[in-house]
N, CA, C and O atoms as CSV, one atom per row, in Angstrom:
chain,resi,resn,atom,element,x,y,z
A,1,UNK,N,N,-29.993,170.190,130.742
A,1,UNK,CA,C,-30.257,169.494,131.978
A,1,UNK,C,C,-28.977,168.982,132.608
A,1,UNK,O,O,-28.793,169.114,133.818
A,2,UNK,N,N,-28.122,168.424,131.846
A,2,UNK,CA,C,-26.521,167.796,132.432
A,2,UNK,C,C,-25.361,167.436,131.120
A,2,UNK,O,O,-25.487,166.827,130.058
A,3,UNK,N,N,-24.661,167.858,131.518
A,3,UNK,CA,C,-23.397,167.342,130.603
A,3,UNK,C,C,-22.508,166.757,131.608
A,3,UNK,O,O,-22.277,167.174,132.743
A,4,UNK,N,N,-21.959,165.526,130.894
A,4,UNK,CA,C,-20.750,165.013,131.556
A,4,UNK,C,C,-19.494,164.358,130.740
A,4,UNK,O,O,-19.759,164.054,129.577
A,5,UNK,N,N,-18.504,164.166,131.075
A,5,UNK,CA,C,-17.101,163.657,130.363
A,5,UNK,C,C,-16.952,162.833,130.925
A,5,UNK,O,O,-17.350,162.741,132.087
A,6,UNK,N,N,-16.225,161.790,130.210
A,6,UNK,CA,C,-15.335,160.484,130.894
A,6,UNK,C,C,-14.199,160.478,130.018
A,6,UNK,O,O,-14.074,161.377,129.187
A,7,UNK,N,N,-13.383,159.581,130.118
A,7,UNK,CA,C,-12.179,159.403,129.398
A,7,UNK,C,C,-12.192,157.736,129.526
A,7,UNK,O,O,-12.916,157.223,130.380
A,8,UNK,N,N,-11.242,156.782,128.515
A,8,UNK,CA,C,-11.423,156.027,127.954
A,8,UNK,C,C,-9.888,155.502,127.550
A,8,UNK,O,O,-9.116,156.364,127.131
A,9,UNK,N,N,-9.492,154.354,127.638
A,9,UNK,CA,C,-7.916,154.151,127.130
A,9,UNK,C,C,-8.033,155.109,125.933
A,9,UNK,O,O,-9.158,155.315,125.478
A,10,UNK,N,N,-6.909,155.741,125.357
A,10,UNK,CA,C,-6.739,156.282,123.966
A,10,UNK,C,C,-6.981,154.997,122.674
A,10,UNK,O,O,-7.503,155.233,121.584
A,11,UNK,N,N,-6.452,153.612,123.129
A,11,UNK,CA,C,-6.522,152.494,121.909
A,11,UNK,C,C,-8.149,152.092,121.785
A,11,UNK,O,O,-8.545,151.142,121.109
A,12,UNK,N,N,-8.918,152.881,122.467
A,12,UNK,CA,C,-9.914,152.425,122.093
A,12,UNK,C,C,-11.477,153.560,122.082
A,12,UNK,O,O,-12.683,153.453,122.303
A,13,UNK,N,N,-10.348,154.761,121.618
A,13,UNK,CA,C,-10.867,156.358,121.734
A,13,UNK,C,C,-12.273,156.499,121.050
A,13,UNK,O,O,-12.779,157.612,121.195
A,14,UNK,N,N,-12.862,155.757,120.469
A,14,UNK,CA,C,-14.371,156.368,120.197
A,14,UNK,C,C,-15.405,155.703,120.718
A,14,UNK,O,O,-16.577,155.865,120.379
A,15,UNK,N,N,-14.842,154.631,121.891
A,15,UNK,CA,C,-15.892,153.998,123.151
A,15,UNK,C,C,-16.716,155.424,123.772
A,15,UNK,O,O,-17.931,155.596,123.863
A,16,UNK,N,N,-15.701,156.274,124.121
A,16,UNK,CA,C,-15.872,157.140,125.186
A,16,UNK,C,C,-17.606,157.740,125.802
A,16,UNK,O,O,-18.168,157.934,126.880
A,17,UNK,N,N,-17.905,157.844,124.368
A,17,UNK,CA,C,-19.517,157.941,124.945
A,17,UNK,C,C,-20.084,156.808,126.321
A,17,UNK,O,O,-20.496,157.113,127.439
A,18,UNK,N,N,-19.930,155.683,125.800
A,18,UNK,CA,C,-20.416,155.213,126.361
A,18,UNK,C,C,-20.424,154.947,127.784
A,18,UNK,O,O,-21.324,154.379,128.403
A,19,UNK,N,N,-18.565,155.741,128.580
A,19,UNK,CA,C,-18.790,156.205,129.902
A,19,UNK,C,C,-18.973,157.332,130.429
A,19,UNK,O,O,-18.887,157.728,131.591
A,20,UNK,N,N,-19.365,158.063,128.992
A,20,UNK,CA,C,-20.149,160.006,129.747
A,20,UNK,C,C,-21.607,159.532,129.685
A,20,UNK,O,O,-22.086,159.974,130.729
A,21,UNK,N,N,-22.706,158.783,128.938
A,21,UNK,CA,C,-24.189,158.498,128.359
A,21,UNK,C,C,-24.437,158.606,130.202
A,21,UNK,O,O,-24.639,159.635,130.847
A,22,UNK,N,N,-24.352,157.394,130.644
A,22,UNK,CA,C,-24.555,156.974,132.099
A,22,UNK,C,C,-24.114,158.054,132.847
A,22,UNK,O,O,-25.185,158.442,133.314
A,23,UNK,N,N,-23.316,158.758,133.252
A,23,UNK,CA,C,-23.374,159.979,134.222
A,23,UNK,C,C,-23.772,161.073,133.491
A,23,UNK,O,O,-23.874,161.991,134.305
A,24,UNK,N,N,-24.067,161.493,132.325
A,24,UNK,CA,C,-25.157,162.641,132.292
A,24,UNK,C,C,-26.787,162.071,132.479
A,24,UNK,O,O,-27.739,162.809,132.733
A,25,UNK,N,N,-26.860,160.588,132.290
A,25,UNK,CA,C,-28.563,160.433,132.854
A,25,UNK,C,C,-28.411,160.168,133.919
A,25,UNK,O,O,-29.484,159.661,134.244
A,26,UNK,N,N,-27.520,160.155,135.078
A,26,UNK,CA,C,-27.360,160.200,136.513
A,26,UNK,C,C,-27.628,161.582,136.968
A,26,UNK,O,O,-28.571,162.027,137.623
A,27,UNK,N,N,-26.651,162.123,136.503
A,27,UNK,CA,C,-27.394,163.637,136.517
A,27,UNK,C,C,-28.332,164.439,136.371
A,27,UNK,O,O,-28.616,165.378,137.116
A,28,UNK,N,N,-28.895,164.090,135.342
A,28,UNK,CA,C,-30.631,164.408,134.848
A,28,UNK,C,C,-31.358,163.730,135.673
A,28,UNK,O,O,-32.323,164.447,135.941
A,29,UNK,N,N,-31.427,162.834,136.176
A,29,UNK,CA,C,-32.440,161.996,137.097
A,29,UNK,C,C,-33.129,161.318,135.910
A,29,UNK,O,O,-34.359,161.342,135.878
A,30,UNK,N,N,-32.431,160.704,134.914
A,30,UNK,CA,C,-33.381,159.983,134.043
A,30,UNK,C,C,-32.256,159.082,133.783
A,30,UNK,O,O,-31.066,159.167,134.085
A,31,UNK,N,N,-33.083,157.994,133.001
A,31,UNK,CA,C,-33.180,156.636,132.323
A,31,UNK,C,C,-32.617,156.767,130.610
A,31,UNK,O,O,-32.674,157.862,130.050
A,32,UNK,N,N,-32.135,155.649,129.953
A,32,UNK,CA,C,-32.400,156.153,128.973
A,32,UNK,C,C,-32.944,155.826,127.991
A,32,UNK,O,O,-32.600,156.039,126.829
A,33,UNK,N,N,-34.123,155.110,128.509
A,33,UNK,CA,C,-35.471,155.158,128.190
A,33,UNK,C,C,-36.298,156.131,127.935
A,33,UNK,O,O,-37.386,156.101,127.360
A,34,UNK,N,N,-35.550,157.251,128.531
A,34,UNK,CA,C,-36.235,158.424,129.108
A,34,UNK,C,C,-35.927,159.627,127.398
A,34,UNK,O,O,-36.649,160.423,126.796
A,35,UNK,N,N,-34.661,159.192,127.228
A,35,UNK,CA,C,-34.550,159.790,125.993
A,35,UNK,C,C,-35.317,159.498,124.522
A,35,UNK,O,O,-35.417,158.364,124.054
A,36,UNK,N,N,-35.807,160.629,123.915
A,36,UNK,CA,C,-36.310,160.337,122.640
A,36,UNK,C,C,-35.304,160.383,121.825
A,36,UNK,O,O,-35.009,159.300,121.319
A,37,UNK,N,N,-34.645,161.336,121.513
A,37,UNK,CA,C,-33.701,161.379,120.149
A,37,UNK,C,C,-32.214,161.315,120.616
A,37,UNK,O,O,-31.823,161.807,121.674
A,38,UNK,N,N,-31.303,160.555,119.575
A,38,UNK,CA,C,-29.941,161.204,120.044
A,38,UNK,C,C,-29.198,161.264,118.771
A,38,UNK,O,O,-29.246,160.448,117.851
A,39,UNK,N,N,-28.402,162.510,118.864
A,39,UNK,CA,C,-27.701,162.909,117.932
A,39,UNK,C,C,-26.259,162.182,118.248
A,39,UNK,O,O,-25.773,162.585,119.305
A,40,UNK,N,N,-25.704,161.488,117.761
A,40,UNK,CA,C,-24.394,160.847,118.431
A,40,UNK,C,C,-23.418,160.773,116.684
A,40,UNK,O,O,-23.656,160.397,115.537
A,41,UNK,N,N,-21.668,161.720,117.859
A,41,UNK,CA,C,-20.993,161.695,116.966
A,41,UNK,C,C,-21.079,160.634,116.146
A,41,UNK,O,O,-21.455,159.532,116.546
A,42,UNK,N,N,-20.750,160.875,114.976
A,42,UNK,CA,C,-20.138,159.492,113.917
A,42,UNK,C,C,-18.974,159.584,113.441
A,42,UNK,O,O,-18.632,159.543,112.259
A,43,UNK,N,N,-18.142,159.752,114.677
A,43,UNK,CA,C,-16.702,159.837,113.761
A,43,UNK,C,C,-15.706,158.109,112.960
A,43,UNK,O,O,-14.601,157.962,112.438
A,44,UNK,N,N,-16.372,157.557,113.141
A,44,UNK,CA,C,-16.437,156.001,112.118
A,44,UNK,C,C,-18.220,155.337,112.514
A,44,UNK,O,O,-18.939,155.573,113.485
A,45,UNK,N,N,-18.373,154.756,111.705
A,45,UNK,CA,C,-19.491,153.816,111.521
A,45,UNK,C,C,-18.857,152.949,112.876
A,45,UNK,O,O,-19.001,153.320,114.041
A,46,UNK,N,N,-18.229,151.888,112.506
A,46,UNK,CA,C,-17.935,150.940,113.727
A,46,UNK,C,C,-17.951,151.564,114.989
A,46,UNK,O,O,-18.636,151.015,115.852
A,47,UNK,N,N,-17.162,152.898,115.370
A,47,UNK,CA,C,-17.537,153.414,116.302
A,47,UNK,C,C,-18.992,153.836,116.769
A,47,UNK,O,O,-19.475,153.575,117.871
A,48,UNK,N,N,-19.414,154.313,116.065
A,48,UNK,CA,C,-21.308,154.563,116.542
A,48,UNK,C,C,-21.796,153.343,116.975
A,48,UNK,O,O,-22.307,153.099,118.068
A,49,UNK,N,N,-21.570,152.450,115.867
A,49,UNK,CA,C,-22.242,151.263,116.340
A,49,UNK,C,C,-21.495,150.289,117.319
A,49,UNK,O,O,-21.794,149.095,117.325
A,50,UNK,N,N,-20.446,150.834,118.210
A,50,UNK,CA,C,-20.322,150.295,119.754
A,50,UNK,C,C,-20.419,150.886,120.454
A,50,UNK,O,O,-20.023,150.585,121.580
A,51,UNK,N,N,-21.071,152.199,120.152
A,51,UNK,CA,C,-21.579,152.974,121.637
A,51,UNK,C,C,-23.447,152.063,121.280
A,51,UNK,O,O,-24.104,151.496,122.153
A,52,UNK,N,N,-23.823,152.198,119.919
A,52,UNK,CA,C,-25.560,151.713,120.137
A,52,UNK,C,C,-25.657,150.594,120.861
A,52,UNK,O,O,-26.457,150.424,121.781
A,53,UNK,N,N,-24.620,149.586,120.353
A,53,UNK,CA,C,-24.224,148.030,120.505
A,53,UNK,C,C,-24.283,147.913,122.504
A,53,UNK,O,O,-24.976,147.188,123.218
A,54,UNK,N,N,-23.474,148.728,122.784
A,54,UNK,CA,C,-22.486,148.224,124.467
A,54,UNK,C,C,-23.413,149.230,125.154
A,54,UNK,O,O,-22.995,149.281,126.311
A,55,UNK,N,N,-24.866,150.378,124.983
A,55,UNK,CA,C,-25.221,150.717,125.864
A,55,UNK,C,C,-27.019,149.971,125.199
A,55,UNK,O,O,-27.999,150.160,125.920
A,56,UNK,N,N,-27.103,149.594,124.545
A,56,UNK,CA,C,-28.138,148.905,124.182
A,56,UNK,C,C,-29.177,149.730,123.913
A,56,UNK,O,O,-30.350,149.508,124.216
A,57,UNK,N,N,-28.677,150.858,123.240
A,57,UNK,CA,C,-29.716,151.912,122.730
A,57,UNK,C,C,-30.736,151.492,121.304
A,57,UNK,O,O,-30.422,150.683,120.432
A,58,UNK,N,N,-31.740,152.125,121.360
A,58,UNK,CA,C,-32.637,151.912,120.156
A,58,UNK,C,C,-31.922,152.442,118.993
A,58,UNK,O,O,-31.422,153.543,119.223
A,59,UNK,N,N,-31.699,151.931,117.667
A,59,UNK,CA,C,-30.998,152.756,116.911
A,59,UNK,C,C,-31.808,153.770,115.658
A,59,UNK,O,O,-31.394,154.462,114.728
A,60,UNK,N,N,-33.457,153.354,116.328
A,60,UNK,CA,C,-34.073,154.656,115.289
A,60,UNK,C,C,-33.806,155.781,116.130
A,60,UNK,O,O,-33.496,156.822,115.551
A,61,UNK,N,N,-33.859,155.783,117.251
A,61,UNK,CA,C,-33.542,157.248,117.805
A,61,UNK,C,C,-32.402,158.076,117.596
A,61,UNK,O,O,-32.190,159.238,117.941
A,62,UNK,N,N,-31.328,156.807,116.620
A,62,UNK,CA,C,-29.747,157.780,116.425
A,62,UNK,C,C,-29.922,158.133,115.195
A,62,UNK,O,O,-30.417,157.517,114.250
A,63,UNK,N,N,-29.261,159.680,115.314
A,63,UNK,CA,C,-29.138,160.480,114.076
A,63,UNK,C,C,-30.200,160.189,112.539
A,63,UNK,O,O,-30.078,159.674,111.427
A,64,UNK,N,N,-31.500,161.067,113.561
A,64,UNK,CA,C,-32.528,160.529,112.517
A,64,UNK,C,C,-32.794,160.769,111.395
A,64,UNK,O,O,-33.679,160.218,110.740
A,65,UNK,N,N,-31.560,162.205,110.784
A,65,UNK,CA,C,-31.344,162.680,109.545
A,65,UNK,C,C,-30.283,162.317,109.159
A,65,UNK,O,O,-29.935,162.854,108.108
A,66,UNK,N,N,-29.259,161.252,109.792
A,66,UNK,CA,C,-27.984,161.286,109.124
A,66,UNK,C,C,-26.981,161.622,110.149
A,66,UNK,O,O,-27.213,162.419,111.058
A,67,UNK,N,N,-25.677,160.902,109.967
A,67,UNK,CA,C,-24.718,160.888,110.723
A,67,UNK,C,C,-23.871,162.144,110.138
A,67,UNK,O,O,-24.391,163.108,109.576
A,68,UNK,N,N,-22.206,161.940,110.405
A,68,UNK,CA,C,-21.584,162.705,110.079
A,68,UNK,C,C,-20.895,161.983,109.214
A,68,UNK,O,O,-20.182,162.789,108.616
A,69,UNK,N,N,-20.737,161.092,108.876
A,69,UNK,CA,C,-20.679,160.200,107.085
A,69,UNK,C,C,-21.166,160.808,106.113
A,69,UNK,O,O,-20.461,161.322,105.244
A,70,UNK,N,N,-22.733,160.848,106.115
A,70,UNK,CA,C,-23.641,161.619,105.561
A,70,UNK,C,C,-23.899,163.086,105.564
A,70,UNK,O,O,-24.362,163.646,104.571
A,71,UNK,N,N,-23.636,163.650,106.551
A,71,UNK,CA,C,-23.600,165.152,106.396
A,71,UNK,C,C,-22.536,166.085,106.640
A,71,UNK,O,O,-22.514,167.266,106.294
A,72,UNK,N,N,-21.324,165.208,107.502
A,72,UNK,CA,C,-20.437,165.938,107.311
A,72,UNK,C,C,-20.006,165.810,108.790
A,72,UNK,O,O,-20.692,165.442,109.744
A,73,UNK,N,N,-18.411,166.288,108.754
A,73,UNK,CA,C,-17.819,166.224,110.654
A,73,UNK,C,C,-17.430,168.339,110.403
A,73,UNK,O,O,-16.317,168.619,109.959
A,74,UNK,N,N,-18.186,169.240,110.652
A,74,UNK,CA,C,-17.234,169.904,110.752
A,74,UNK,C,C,-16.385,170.728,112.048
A,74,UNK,O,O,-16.792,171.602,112.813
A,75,UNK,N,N,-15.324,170.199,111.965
A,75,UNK,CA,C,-14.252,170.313,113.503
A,75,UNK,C,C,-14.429,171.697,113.887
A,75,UNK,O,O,-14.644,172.591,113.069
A,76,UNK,N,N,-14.323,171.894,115.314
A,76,UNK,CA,C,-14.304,172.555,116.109
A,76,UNK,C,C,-15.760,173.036,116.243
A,76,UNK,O,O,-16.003,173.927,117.057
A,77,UNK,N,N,-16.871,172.435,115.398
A,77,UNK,CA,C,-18.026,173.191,116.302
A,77,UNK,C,C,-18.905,172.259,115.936
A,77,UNK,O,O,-19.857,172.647,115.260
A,78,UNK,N,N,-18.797,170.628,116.331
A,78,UNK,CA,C,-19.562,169.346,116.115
A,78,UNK,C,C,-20.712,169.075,117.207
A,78,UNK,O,O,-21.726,168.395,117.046
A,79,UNK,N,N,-20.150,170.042,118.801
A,79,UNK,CA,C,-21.442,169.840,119.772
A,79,UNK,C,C,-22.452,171.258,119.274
A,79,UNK,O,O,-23.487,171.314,119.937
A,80,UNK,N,N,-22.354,172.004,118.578
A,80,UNK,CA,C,-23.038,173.176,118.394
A,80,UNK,C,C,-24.000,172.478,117.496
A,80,UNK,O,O,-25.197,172.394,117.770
A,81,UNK,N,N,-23.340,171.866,116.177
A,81,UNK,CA,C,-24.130,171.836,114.625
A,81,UNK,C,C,-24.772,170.263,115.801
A,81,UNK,O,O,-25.830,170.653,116.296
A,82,UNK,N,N,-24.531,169.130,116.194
A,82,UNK,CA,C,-25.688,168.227,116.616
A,82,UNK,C,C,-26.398,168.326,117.821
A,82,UNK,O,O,-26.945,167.366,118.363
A,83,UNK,N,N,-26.398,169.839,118.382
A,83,UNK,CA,C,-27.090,170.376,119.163
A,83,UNK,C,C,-28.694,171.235,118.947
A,83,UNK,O,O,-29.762,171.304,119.555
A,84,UNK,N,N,-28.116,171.768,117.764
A,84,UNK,CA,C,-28.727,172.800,116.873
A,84,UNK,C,C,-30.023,171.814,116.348
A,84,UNK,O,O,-31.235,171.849,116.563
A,85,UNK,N,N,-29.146,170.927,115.557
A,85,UNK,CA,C,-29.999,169.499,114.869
A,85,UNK,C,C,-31.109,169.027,115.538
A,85,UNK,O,O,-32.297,169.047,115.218
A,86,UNK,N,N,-30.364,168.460,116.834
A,86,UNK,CA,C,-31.188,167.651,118.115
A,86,UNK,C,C,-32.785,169.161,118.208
A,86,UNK,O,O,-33.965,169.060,117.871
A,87,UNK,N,N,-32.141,170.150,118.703
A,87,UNK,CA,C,-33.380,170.930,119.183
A,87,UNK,C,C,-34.341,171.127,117.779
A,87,UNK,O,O,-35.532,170.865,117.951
A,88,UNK,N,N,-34.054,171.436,116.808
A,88,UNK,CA,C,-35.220,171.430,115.549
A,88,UNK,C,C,-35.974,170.496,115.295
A,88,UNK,O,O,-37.102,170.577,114.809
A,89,UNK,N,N,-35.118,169.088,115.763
A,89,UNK,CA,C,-35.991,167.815,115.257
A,89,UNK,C,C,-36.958,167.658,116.235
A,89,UNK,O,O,-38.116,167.377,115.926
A,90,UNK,N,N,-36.526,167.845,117.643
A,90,UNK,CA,C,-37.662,167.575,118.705
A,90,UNK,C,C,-38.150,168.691,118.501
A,90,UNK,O,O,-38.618,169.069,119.576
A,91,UNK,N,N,-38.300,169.401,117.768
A,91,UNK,CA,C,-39.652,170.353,118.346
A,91,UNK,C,C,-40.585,170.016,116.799
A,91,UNK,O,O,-41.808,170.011,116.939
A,92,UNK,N,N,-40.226,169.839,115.871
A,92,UNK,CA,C,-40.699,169.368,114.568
A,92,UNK,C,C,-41.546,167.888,115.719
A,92,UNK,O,O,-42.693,167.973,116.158
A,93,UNK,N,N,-40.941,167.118,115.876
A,93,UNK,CA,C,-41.333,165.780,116.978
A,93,UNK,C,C,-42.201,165.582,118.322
A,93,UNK,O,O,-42.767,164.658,118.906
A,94,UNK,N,N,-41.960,167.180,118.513
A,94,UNK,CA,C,-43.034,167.879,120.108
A,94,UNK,C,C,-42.600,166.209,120.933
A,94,UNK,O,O,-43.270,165.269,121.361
A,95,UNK,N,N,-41.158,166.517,120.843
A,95,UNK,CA,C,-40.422,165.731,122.007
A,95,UNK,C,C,-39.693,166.776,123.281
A,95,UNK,O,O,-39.228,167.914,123.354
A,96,UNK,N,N,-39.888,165.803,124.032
A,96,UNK,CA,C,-38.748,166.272,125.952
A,96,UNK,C,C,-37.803,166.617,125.918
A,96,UNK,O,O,-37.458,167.770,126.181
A,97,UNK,N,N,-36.703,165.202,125.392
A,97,UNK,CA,C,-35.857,164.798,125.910
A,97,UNK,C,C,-35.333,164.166,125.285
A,97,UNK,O,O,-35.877,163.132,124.898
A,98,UNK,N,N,-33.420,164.645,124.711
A,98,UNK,CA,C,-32.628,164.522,123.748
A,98,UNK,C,C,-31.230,164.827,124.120
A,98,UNK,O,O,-30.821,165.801,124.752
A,99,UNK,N,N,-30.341,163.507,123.460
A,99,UNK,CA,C,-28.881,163.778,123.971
A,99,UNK,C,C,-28.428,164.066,123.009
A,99,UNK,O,O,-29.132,164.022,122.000
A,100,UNK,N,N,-26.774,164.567,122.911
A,100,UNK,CA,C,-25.917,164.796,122.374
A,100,UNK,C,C,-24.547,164.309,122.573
A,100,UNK,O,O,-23.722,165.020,123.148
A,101,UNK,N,N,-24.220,163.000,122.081
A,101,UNK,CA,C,-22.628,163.076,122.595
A,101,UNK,C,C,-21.584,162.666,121.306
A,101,UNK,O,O,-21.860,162.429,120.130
A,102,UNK,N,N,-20.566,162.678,121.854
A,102,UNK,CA,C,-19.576,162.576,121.068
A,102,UNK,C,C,-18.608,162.276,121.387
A,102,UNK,O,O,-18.423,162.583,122.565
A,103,UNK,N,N,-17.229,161.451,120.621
A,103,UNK,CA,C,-16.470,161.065,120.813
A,103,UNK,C,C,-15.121,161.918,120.792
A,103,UNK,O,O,-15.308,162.921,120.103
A,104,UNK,N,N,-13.918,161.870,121.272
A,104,UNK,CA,C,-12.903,162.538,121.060
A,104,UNK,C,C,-11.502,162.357,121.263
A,104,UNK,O,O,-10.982,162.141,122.358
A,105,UNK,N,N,-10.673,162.490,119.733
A,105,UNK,CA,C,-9.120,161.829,120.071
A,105,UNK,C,C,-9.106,161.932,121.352
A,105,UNK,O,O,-9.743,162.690,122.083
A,106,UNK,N,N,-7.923,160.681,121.725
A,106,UNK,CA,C,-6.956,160.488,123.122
A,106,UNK,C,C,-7.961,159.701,123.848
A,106,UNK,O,O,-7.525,159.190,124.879
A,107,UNK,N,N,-9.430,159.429,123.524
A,107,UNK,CA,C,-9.947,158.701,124.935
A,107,UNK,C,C,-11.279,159.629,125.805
A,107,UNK,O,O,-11.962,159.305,126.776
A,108,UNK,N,N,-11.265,160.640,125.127
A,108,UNK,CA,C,-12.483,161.087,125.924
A,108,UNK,C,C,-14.243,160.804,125.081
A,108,UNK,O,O,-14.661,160.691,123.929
A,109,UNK,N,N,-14.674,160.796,126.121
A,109,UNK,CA,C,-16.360,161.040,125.567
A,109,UNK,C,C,-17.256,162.207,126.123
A,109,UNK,O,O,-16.653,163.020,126.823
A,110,UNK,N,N,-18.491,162.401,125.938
A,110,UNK,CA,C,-18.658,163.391,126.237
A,110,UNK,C,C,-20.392,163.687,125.908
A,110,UNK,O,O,-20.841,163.537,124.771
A,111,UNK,N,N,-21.117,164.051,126.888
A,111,UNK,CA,C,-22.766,163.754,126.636
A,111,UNK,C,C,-23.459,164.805,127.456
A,111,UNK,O,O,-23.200,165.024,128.639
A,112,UNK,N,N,-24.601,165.610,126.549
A,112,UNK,CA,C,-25.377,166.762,127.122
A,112,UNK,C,C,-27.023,165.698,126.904
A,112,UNK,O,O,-27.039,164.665,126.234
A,113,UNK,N,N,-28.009,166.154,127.489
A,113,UNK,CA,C,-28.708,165.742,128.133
A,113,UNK,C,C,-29.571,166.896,127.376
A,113,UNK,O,O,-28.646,167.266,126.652
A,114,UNK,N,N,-30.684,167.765,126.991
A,114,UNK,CA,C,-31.384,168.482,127.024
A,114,UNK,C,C,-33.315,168.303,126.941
A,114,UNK,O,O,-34.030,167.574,126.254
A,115,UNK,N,N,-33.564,169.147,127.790
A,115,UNK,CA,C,-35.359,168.912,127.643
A,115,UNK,C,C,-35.613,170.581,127.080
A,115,UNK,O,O,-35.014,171.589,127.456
A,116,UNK,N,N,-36.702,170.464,126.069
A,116,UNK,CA,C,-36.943,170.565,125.144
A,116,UNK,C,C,-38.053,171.647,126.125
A,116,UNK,O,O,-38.819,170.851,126.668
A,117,UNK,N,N,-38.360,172.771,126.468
A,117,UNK,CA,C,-39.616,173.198,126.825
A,117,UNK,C,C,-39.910,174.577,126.184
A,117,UNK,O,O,-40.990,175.132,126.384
């Protein structure tokens, strides 16, 4: 449905989600209320939990099998494998509507949007 990027000072590089979340649900024409599941990088614990914290997301909806603590970061194909994730669980869930974002050295963030049909 929408992907979008933002960027972020570098000293404070795994915010970044939290200024792509808001312009990919600008884009979608949704809320994010509107979302059921989200797969969101975990490239530190503290980091996840100031993107849940500063956009005031529900935190059963994050990574409902496990972060990347728990299952693993593997580089260069992290939007594929919690993309992949996101679509099996909502359809196991006969859910809509599911994000994907993630954080990334230097300051960027980065968020896909997908409905499920």
């Amino acid at each position: 449905m929408s992907y979008a990027t933002a960027g972020v000072p570098p000293k404070i590089m795994g915010i970044g989600p939290v200024a792509a979340i808001p312009k990919a649900l600008d884009q979608a024409g949704l809320k994010l209320k509107d979302i059921e599941q989200i797969e969101l990088n975990e490239a530190f614990a503290a980091q996840s939990l100031a993107v849940i914290r500063e956009l005031d997301i529900d935190p059963t909806l994050v990574n409902v099998n496990g972060g990347a603590i728990a299952l693993g970061h593997p580089l260069g194909c992290t939007g594929t494998k919690l993309s992949v994730q996101l679509f099996e669980e909502m359809k196991k869930r006969k859910q809509k509507y599911g994000m994907v974002t993630m954080c990334v050295g230097t300051g960027q963030g980065a968020a896909g949007i997908y409905e499920l049909i």
